[in-house]
N, C-alpha and C positions, 0 to 999 in steps of 0.2 A: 314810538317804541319799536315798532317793525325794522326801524334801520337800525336799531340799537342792538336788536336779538339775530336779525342778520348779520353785522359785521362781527360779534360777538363768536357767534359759529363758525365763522369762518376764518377767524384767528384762532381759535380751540383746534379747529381741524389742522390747520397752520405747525402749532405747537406739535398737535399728536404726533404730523409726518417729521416732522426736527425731531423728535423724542423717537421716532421708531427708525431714523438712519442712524442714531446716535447710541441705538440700544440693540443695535445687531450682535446677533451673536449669547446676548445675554436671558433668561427666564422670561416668562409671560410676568410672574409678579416682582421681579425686577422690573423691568420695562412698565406695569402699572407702577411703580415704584416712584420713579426717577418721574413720570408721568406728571403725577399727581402734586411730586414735591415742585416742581418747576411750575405749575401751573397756581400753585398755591403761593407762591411766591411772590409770581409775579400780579394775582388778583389782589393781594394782602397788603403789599411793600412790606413785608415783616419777616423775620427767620426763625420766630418763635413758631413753635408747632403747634401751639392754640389756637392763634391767629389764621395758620396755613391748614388746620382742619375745619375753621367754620369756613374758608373761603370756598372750601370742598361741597359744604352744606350736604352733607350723606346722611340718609334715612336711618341714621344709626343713633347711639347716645355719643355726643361728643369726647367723651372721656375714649370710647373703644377706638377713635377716629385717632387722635393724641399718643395712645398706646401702640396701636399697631406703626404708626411711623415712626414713633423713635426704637421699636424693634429694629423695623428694617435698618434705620440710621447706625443701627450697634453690630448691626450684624453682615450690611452691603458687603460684598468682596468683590465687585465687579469693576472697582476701580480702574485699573490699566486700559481692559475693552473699553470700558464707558470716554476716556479721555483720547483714547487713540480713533476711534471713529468721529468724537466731536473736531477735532484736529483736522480730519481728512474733510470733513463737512466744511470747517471753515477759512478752509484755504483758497474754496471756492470765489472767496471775495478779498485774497489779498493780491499783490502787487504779484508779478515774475520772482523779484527779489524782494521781497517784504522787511521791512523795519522792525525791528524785535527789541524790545525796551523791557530791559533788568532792571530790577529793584526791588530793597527789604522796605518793609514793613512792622507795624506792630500790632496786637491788638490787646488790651488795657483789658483788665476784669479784677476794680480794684475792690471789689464789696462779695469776691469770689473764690474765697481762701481753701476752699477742698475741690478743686475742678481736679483732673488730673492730671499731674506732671505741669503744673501752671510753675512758673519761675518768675523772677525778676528781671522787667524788660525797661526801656527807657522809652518813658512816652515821647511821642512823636511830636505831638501838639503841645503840651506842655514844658516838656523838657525831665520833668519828674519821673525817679523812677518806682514805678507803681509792679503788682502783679497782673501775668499777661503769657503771652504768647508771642515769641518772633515769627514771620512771614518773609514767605521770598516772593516774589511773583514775577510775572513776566506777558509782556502782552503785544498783538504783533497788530500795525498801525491794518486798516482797510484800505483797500486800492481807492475807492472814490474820495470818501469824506474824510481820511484818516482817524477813525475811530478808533476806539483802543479796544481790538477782542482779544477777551483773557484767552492763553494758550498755555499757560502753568502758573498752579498756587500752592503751594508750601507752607503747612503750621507746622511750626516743631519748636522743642522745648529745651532748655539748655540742661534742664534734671532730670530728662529721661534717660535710661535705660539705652545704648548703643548710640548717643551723642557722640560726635565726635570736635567740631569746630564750625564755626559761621562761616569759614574757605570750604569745608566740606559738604555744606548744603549749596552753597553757591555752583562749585563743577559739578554738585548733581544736577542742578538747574541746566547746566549747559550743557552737560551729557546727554540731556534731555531734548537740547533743541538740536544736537546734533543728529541724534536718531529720524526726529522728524522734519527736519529741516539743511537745504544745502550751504554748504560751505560759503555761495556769496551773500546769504542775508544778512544782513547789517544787524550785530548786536552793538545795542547804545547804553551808553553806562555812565553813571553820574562819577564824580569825584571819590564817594564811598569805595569804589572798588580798581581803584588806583595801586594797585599792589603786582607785587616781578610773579607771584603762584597765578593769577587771572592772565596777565601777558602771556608768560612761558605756555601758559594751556592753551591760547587761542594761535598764537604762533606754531606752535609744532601741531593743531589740528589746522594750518590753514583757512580760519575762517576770518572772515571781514567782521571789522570792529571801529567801534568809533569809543573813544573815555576821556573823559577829561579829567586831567589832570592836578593836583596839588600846586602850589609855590614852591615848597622843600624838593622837588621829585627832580632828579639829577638825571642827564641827557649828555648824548656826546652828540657835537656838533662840529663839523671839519677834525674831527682825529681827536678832540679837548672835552673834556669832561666839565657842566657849564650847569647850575642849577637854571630851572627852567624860567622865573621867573625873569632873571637878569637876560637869559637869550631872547623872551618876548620884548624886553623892554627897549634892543634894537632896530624892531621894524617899527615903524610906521603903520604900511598898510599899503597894498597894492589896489585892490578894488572896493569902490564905496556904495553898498548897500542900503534899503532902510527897511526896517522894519518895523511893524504894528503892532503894540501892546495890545496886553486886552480891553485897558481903556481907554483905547481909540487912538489916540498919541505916538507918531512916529519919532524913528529914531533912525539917527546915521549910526554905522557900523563901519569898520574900516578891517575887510580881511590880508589875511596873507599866510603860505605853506613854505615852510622849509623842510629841506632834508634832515633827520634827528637818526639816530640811535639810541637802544637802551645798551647799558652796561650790565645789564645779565644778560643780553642780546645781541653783544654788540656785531653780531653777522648778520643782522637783519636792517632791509631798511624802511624807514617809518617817517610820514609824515605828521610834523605839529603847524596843526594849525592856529593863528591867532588873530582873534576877536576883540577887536578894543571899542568902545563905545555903551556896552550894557553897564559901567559904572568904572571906579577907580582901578580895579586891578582888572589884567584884560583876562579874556575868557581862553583855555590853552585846552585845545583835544589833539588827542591823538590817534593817528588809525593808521592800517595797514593798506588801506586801498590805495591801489596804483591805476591810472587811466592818464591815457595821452591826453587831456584837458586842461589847460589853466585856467577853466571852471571845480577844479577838484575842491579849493576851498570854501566856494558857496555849497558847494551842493554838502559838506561836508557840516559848515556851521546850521544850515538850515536841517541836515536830520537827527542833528543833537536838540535844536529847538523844541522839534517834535516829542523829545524825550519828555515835555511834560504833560504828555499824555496819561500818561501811567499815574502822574501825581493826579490826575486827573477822576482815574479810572478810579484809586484807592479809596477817594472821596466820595466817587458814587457809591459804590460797594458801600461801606459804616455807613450813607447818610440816606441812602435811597431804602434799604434794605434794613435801619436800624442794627447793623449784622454786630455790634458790640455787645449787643444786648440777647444775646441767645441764650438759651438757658440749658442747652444740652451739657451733659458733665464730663462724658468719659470723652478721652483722644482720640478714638474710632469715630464715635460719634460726630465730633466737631470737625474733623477732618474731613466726614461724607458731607454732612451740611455745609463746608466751604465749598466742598467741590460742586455742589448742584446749586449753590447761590453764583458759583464761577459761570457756570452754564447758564444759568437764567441771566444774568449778566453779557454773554456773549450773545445769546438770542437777538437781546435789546439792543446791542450791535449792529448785527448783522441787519436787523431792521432798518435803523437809523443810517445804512450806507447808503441805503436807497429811499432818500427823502423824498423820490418823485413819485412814489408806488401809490396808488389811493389807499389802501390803509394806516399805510405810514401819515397821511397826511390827513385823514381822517381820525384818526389815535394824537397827535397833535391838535388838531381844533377840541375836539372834546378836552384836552390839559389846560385849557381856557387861560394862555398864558397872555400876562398885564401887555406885555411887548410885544416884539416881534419875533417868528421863529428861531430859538437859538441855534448858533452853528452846531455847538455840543448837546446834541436833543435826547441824548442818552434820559435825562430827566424828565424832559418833558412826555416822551413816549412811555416810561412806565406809570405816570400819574395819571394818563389816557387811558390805560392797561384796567389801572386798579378803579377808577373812577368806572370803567365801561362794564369791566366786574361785578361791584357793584351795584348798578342798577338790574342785572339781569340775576334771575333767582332762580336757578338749575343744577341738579345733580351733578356735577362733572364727573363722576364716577361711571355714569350711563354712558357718555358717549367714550370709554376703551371696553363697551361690551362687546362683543364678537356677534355679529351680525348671524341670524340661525336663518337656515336656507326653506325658501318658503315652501310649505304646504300647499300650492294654491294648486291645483289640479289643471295642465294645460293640454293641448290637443297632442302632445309630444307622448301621452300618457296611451294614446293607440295606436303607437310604432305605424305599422303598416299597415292595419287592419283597415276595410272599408264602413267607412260611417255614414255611409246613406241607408238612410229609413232606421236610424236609434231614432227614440224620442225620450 
């Protein structure tokens, strides 16, 4: 039990100083705020506020525990500081030029007909479309283990109030990563956002991209205007790769880059590169990076791969966190508990970069998984989390008490005076 309440403390302590870079600038009960909700979250695995007030276990009646957070939840405005210093904290563990993977979302709330501003979304997973909420997110790979830490998540509703279009949450998305991020970070983009309003924006901000592309999507190639699927269907393939599924099973790849042009574009130049081997029709991205390399097409198909990090990340988030199943009602509301589920999310990141740390790897043996350590330990680390939670039974609310400076009476107490012969 002593090693348990030991490492215990010392991931709470952990947590605190992540929670007090992350909350500069912002209130003492903000800051216990944001505290409490991440710490609750990640003891819990749940986003319910029931759940994340017994994990608190405060000397109070549960209900006043329940109440006062979803106050705060309705009421947070610290938004912008809150995400602009997590940002700056977690850049610390990405690459020089970091990987930035775009991507919507949904989230389904089909037994939840008065939430507010809920509209009609297309599930993901089924295909059906149910009531819900659209997501954008956005998440930049880590330098070591390539992890996926969230760096933007977006709920927004098609019937709210100052909606404008699904192109208009998206350049705010990028708006977004422009402010905090420079111009060579590779933004990766699936086929979804394959449109001339995404190009044109990232071409006249000069920043590096990588998307891949549609079959229908029209290219000029030597001066001629060429659908893109018939120009893939030319090459062959210059360099042969392989690659590793996730169950186990390699595979030959066969790359190659030509010079393209768009025809909304046609002053720019761009390379398409082409990926035949993942199935029948070959794999066609495109990007703007330019480097004296005729390595430019691995390095190019290998950080679109990477893109499924993100489908990765979304999975954790719904399935680690139960995050479908929240029961907050208003848009405020749900909006702050995305963001501090984003955060306690990105923690579990940053941990998981550094597998060799002994907590990291002590938080993994307690997850008492059947096999062996997975690469993507995102899971395994928070079930360490909640399981080591669990057995320890403590206020967490004592230790963000401010420490009162002690009364103890020292010799400091008789400046100069001589103290021979007191008794």
């Amino acid at each position: 039990m002593t090693h348990y309440t030991t490492l215990a403390n010392n991931i709470k302590r952990k947590l605190i100083k992540f929670s007090e870079t992350i909350c500069q600038g912002l209130s003492r009960p903000d800051f216990k705020f944001v505290t409490q909700m991440l710490y609750g979250l990640l003891a819990s695995g749940s986003c319910q506020l029931s759940e994340i007030s017994r994990s608190l276990n405060e000397d109070i009646a549960l209900k006043k525990t329940i109440e006062r957070l979803s106050r705060h939840l309705a009421t947070f405005s610290g938004q912008d500081k809150l995400i602009s210093n997590y940002i700056e904290k977690v850049k610390t563990n990405l690459a020089k030029t970091p990987i930035l993977l775009i991507d919507g979302s949904d989230i389904t709330k089909p037994h939840s007909p008065h939430m507010e501003y809920i509209s009609k979304v297309r599930d993901g997973s089924t295909g059906e479309i149910a009531n819900g909420y659209h997501t954008l997110g956005i998440t930049a790979l880590s330098a070591t283990e390539k992890m996926p830490i969230p760096i933007y998540h977006k709920i927004y509703s098609s019937v709210e109030p100052g909606f404008i279009s699904e192109d208009t949450e998206v350049l705010t998305g990028l708006n977004f990563l422009s402010k905090h991020f420079h111009k060579k970070s590779v933004r990766a983009f699936d086929r979804g956002y394959d449109a001339n309003i995404y190009f044109e924006r990232l071409i006249d901000a000069d920043e590096s991209f990588v998307t891949r592309i549609k079959k229908n999507r029209t290219l000029i190639y030597k001066g001629k205007k060429i659908n893109s699927l018939e120009l893939a269907g030319r090459f062959k393939g210059k360099y042969l790769l392989k690659f590793r599924k996730k169950n186990g099973f390699e595979v030959d790849v066969k790359v190659t880059s030509i010079p393209v042009q768009l025809p909304c574009r046609a002053d720019t130049q761009l390379h398409l590169v082409i990926v035949k081997g993942f199935g029948k029709t070959p794999l066609m991205l495109l990007t703007n990076i330019h480097v004296k390399d005729d390595r430019l097409p691995i390095v190019i198909s290998k950080v679109y791969l990477l893109r499924w990090r993100i489908e990765e990340y979304y999975r954790f988030k719904k399935q680690q966190f139960n995050y479908e199943d929240f029961r907050v009602r208003g848009i405020q509301s749900i909006r702050n508990l995305d963001l501090l589920v984003t955060i306690a999310t990105g923690h579990i990141a940053i941990m998981a970069d550094k597998p060799q740390r002994i907590t990291t790897y002590a938080l993994m043996d307690i997850s008492k998984r059947v096999f062996d350590f997975p690469k993507f330990s995102l899971y395994a680390l928070t079930d360490g989390l909640t399981t080591l939670f669990s057995r320890i039974s403590m206020n967490f609310s004592n230790h963000l008490r401010k420490r009162r400076k002690s009364l103890q009476l020292t010799l400091d107490i008789w400046g100069g005076f001589d103290c021979v012969g007191i008794e």
